[in-house]
N, C-alpha and C positions, 0 to 999 in steps of 0.2 A: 504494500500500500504506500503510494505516495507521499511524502508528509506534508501535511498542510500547513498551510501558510496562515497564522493568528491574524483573523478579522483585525484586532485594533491597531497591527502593525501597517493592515492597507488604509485605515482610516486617518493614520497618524503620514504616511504615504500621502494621500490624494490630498489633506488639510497642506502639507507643507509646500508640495509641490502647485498648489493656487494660492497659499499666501507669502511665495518666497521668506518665507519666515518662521522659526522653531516657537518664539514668544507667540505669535497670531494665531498660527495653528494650535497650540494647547490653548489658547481663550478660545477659540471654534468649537476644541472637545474639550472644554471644561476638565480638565487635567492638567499634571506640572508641564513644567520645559523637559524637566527629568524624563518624564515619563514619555513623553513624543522622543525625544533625543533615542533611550535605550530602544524602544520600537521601531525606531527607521536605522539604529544600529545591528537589532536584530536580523530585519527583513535584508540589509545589503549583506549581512553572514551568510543568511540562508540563499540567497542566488549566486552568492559568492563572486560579487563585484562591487562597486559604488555606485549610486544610483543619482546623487547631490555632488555639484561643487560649490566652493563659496566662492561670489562676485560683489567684493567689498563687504558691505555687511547684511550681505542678501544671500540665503540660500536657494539653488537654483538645480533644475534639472541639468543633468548630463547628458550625451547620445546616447546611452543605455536607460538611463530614469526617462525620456520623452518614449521612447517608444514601448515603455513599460507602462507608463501611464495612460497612453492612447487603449490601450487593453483592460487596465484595471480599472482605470475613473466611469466609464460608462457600465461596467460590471458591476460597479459600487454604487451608481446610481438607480441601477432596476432591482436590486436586493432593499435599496432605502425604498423605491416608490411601492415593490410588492410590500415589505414591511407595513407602510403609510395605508398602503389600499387595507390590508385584511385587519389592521386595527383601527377602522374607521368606517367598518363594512357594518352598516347600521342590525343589530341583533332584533329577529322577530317577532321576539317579544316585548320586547322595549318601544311602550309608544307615548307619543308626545299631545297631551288634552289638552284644549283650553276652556276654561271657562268664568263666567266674573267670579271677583270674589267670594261674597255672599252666598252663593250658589255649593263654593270650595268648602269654605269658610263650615257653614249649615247643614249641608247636606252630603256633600263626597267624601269628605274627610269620616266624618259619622261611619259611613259607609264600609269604609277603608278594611275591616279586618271583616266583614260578610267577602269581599271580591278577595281576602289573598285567602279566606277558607275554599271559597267558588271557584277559583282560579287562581292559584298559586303560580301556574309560568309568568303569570303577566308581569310588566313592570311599568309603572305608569309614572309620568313623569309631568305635570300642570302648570300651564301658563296659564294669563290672566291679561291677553289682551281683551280691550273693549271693542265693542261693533266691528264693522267688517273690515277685513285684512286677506293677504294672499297666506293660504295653509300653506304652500310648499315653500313659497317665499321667508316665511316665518318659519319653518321647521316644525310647523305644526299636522300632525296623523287625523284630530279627530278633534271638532269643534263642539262642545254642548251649547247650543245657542239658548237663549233666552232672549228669542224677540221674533221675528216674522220670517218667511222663505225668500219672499223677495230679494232677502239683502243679499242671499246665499244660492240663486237662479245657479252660477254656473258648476255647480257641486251636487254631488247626490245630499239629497235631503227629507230627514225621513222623521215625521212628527213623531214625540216620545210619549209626550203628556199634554196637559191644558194646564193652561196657568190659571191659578186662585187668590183674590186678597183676600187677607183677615184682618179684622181690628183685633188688636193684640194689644197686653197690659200684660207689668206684674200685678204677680195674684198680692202681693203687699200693698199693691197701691190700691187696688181695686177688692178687698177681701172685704166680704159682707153686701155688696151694694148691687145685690145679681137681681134685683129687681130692680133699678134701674131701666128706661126706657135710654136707647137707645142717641134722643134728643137730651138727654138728659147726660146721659156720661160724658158727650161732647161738650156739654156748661159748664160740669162740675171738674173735668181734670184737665192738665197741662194739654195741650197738640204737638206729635213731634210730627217734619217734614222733610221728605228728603227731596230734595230740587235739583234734577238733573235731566237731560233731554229722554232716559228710557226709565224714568220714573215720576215725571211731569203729571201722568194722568193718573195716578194711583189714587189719589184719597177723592178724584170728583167720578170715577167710575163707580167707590165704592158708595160715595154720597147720593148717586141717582140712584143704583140700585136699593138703597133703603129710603129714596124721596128725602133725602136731607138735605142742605144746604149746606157749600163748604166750609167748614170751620177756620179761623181765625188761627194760626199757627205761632206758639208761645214763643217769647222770649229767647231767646241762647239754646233753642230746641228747632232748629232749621241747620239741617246738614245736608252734603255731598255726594255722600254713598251712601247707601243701605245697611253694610254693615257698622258705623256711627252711631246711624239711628236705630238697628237694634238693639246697639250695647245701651244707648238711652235708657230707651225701653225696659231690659231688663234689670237696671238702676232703678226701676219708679219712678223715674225722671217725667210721667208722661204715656200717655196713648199712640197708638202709631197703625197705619195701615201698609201692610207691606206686601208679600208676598208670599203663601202659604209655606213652598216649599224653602223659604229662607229661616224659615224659624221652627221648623217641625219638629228639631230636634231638641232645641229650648222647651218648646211645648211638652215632649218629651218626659223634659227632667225637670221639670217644675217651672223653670224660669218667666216662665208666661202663660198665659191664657191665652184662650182665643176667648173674643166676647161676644161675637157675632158669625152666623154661618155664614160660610166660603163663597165668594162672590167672582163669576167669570169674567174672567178679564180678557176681552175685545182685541187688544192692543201687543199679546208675548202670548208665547206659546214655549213650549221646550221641544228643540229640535238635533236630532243627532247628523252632520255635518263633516264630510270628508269628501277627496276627490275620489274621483272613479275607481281610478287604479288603485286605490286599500281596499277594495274591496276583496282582490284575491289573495291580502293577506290576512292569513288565517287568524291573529288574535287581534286583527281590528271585527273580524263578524266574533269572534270570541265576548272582545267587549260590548258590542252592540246589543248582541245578547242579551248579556249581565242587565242592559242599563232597560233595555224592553222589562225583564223581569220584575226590574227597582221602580219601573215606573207603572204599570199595571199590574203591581202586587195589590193587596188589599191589607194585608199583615199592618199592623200598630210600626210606626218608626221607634 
C-alpha cells in the first residue's frame, strides 16, 4: 500500500503556496508558523525534493512545487466543496415553520411534547415573520398562516381551522360577577386593545356580534401585539378580546376565563402554507398531518 500523504500537510501546501507566506498561511489555518513550517517540511521528505524557495522575504513555488500544485490545489478544492455540499445537505426531517408569535407563544409550544411523542423524527425549527414573505427566499418549509389565502395564491394552501374571538379576563379580576350582563362588564372593568393592521377589527366584530357598541379603550392598556395584551390580561390589568386559539392554553391553567361564547371571525382563518414541491417531502405531509389532527380534534387543550 502506498503511503499516504497527511491531509494537513496539502493544506499547509496549497495555504502557503497562494499566500507566498508561512505567517499568512497559518492565520488561513488557524494554526502556529510551527506547525505549517514542520508540515511542508514533512511533505518535501516525503516526495523527496523541495517544493518552496525563498525570494526575499516571500516564500514561493519552485519548478517542482508549481507543477505539484496545478495537481493538488484543484484536488483540495472538490474534497472542501464535496465536504461543504454533504454538510449543508438540508436533513428531512428538519423543517423550518413560521408563524406569529402569539400563535408560538399559546399554542405550538403547549403543543411541543404531544408532536415529539407523535413524531419523534421531526425537528422543527420556528420563525416568526409577519404577513406575506417569499418561503424559499426566507428559508422557510411551512407557513401556519393566521389570516386569508389570498395573500398566499401562489402556494399550496390548505385551511386548518376557523378563527374565534373571546372576551377573556382573569378569573381575579372578574370572580363572583358571572351574572353580569355582558353591557355591563364593558362599564364596570378596564378595556385592553391591541392596534395593529391584523388585529384592527377584533373587539368591533366581536361588538356587532353581541349588538354592543365599541368600548372606550383604558388608559396605558393599548398595545402592539397580542401577546402584551394577553400578558395584561392575565395580570387583571383589564378585559380583552383576542383570539380563541391565542389563549387556550391560559384558559387551560387557570389564567383566564372566557366570559362570553366564541364568536366567528370574518376576517383570519388558520391556514397551512408551503410551496408545491414539500409536498413530496415526506415529514412536511408528516406535519400537516399532526396539525389536521391539533386542529379538528375535539379533546380539552
Amino acid at each position: 500500500m502506498k503511503k499516504l500523504v497527511p491531509l494537513k500537510s496539502i493544506y499547509a501546501f496549497v495555504a502557503v503556496a497562494e499566500t507566498a507566506s508561512m505567517t499568512e498561511a497559518a492565520k488561513a489555518l488557524f494554526v502556529s508558523h510551527s506547525a505549517v513550517s514542520q508540515a511542508i517540511k514533512s511533505l518535501e521528505q516525503q516526495v523527496n525534493k523541495p517544493l518552496f524557495q525563498r525570494v526575499g522575504r516571500r516564500v514561493v513555488l519552485n519548478a517542482d512545487g508549481k507543477r505539484y500544485y496545478r495537481k493538488v490545489a484543484p484536488a483540495l478544492e472538490q474534497i472542501v466543496d464535496a465536504t461543504d455540499q454533504l454538510a449543508n445537505t438540508p436533513k428531512e426531517n428538519r423543517l423550518t415553520v413560521n408563524m406569529v408569535n402569539s400563535l408560538a407563544l399559546h399554542w405550538w409550544i403547549p403543543r411541543v411534547p404531544m408532536l415529539q411523542q407523535d413524531s419523534p423524527s421531526l425537528d422543527i425549527r420556528l420563525s416568526n415573520r409577519i404577513g406575506y414573505f417569499d418561503l424559499d427566499q426566507e428559508g422557510v418549509d411551512i407557513a401556519l398562516v393566521h389570516g386569508k389565502p389570498r395573500e398566499w395564491q401562489d402556494y399550496y394552501c390548505e385551511k386548518l381551522g376557523d378563527d374565534e374571538l373571546v372576551l377573556v379576563a382573569s378569573p381575579n379580576l372578574v370572580n363572583g360577577q358571572g351574572s353580569q350582563s355582558m353591557e355591563e362588564l364593558l362599564k364596570t372593568y378596564p378595556v385592553i386593545g391591541v392596534f395593529n393592521p391584523r388585529r384592527e377589527h377584533d373587539w368591533q366584530v366581536w361588538c356587532d356580534a353581541h349588538q354592543l357598541p365599541v368600548p372606550f379603550f383604558s388608559t396605558n392598556l393599548s398595545f402592539d401585539v397580542s401577546i402584551q395584551a394577553v400578558q395584561a390580561a392575565t395580570r387583571s390589568l383589564g378585559i380583552l378580546v383576542t383570539h380563541r386559539l391565542f389563549v387556550r392554553d391560559d384558559i387551560k391553567h387557570g389564567a383566564l376565563v372566557e366570559i362570553s361564547e366564541p364568536v366567528s371571525n370574518p376576517h383570519q382563518d388558520y391556514y397551512f402554507v408551503c410551496s408545491d414541491n414539500k409536498l413530496k417531502n415526506e415529514s412536511v405531509l408528516k406535519l400537516r398531518a399532526w396539525l389536521r389532527a391539533q386542529f379538528t380534534s375535539n379533546h380539552p387543550d
